[in-house]
C-alpha positions as CSV (number, residue, x, y, z in Angstrom):
1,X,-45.8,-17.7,34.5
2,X,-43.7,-16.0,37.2
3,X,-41.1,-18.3,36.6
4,X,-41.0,-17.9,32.6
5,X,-40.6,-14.6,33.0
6,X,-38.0,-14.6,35.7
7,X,-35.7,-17.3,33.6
8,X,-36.2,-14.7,30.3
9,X,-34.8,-11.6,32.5
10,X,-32.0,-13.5,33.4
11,X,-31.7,-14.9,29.6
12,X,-31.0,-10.9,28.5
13,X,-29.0,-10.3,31.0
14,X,-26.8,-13.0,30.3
15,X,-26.4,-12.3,27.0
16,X,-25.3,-8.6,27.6
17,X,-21.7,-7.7,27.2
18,X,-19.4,-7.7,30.6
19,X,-18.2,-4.0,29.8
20,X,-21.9,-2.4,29.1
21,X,-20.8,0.7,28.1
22,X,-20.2,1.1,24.1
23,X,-17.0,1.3,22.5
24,X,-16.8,4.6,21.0
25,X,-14.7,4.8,17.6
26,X,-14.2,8.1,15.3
27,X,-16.7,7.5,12.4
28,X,-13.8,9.2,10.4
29,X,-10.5,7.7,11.4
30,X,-7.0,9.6,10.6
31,X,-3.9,9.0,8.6
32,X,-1.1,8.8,10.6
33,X,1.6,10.6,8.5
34,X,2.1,12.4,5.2
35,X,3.3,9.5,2.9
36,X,0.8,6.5,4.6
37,X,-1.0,6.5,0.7
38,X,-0.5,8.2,-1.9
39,X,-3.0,11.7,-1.9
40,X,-5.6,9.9,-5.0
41,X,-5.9,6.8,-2.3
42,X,-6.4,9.2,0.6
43,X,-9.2,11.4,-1.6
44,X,-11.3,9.0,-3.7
45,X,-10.9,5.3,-1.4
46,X,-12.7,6.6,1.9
47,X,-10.5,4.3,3.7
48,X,-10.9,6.4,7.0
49,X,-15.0,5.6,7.0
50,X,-14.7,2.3,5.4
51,X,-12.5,0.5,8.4
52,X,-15.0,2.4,11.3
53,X,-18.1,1.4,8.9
54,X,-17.0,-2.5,9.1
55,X,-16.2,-2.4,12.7
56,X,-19.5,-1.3,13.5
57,X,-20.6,-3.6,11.1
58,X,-19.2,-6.5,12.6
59,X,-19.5,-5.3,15.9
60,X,-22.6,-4.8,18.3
61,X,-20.1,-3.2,21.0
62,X,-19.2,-0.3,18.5
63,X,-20.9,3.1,18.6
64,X,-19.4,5.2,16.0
65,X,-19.2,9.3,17.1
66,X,-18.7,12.3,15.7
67,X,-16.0,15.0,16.9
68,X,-14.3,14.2,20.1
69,X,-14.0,10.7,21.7
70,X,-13.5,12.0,24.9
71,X,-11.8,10.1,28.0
72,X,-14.5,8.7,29.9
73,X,-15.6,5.1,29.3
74,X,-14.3,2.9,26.6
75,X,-12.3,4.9,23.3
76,X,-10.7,2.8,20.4
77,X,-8.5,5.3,19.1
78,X,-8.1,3.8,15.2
79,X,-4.8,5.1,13.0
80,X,-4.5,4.3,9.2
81,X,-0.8,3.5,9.2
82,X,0.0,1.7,6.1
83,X,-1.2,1.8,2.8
84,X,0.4,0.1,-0.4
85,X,-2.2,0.8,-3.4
86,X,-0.7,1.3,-6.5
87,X,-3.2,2.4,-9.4
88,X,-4.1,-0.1,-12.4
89,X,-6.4,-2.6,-10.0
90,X,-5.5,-6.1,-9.6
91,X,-2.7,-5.3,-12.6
92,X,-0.3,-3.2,-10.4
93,X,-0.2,-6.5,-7.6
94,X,-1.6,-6.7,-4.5
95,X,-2.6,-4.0,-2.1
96,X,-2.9,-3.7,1.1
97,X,-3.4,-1.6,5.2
98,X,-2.5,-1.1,8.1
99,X,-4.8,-0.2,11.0
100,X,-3.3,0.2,14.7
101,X,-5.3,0.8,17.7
102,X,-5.7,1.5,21.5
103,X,-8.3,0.4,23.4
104,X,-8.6,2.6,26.6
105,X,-10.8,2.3,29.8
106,X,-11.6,5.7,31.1
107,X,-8.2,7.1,30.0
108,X,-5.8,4.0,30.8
109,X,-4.5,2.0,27.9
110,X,-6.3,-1.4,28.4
111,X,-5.4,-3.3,24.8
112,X,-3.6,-2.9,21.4
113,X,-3.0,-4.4,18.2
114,X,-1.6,-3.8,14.7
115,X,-4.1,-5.2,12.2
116,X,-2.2,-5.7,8.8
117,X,-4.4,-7.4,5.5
118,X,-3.3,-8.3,2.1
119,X,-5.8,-8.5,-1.0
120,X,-5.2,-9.0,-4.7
121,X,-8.7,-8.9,-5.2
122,X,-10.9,-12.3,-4.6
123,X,-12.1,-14.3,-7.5
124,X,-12.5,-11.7,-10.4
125,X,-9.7,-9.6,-9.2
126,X,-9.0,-8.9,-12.7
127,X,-12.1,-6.8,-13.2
128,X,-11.7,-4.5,-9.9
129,X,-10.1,-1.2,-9.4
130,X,-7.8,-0.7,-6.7
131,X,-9.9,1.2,-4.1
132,X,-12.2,-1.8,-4.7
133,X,-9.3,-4.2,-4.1
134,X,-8.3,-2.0,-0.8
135,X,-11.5,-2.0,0.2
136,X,-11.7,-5.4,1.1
137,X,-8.3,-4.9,3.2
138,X,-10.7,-2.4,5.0
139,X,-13.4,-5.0,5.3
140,X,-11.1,-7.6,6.8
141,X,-9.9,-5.7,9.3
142,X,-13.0,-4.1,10.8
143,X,-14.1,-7.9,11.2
144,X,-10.0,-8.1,12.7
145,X,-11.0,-6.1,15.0
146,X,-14.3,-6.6,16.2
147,X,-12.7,-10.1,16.6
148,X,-10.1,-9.0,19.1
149,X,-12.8,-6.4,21.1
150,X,-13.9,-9.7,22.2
151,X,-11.3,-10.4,24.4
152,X,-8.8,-7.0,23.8
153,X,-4.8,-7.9,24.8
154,X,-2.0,-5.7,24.5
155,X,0.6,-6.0,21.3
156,X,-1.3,-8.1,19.3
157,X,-1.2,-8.9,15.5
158,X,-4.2,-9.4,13.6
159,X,-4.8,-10.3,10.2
160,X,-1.7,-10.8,8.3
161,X,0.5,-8.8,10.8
């Protein structure tokens, strides 16, 4: 009984991450620059909660926060760098994002990537609207990401970068 018991404790901790301490991310994450999307992308796609949203998603390293990030521990600051989402849905061609980010380490720079996706809409692209069509840029690259928070390196490209 001792035994079982002992060989489950180790089991958890096995299966805990190296780096313990949560990833925090900005559950609201910025545009970086006046002309990154047009101003009806920027107010009615919710781009900068729909990247976090996914990461955390497809993340279990991810706490999402509120405010400040702070300097202590592990901070993924996310930028929205690139947008290309002309109206008119899958009618106007495809859309697509940008994401960069740093992944930092109590304060030092310890990753970073440029996470690019393309999307004309899936099967039925026809019948979506283009916040729907961006959407699913959003969605590939919060799985991009939590991807690369598995083993973080510095410059890299995800997606289609």
């Amino acid at each position: 009984m001792l035994l079982a018991a002992s060989a489950a404790v180790l089991l958890v901790a096995a299966a805990a991450p190296a780096g313990a301490d949560p990833v925090k991310v900005l559950r609201s994450i910025p545009f970086s620059g006046e002309n990154v999307a047009s101003q009806k992308v920027k107010d009615e796609c919710e781009l900068q909660i729909k990247v976090p949203h996914f990461l955390d998603t497809y993340s279990d390293e991810v706490e999402l926060i509120d405010g400040s990030l702070g300097k202590s521990g592990r901070v993924l600051e996310l930028h929205i760098t690139q947008v290309h989402a002309p109206g008119g849905g899958a009618f106007s061609g495809a859309k697509s994002m940008t994401v960069t980010g740093v992944l930092r380490q109590n304060g030092r720079e310890i990753g970073s990537f440029t996470a690019t996706r393309y999307s004309g809409g899936g099967v039925f692209g026809g019948y979506k609207g283009t916040c729907a069509i961006v959407g699913r840029c959003a969605k590939a690259i919060g799985k991009d990401i939590a991807d690369w928070l598995k083993n973080p390196t510095k410059d890299a490209k995800l997606g289609n970068a």
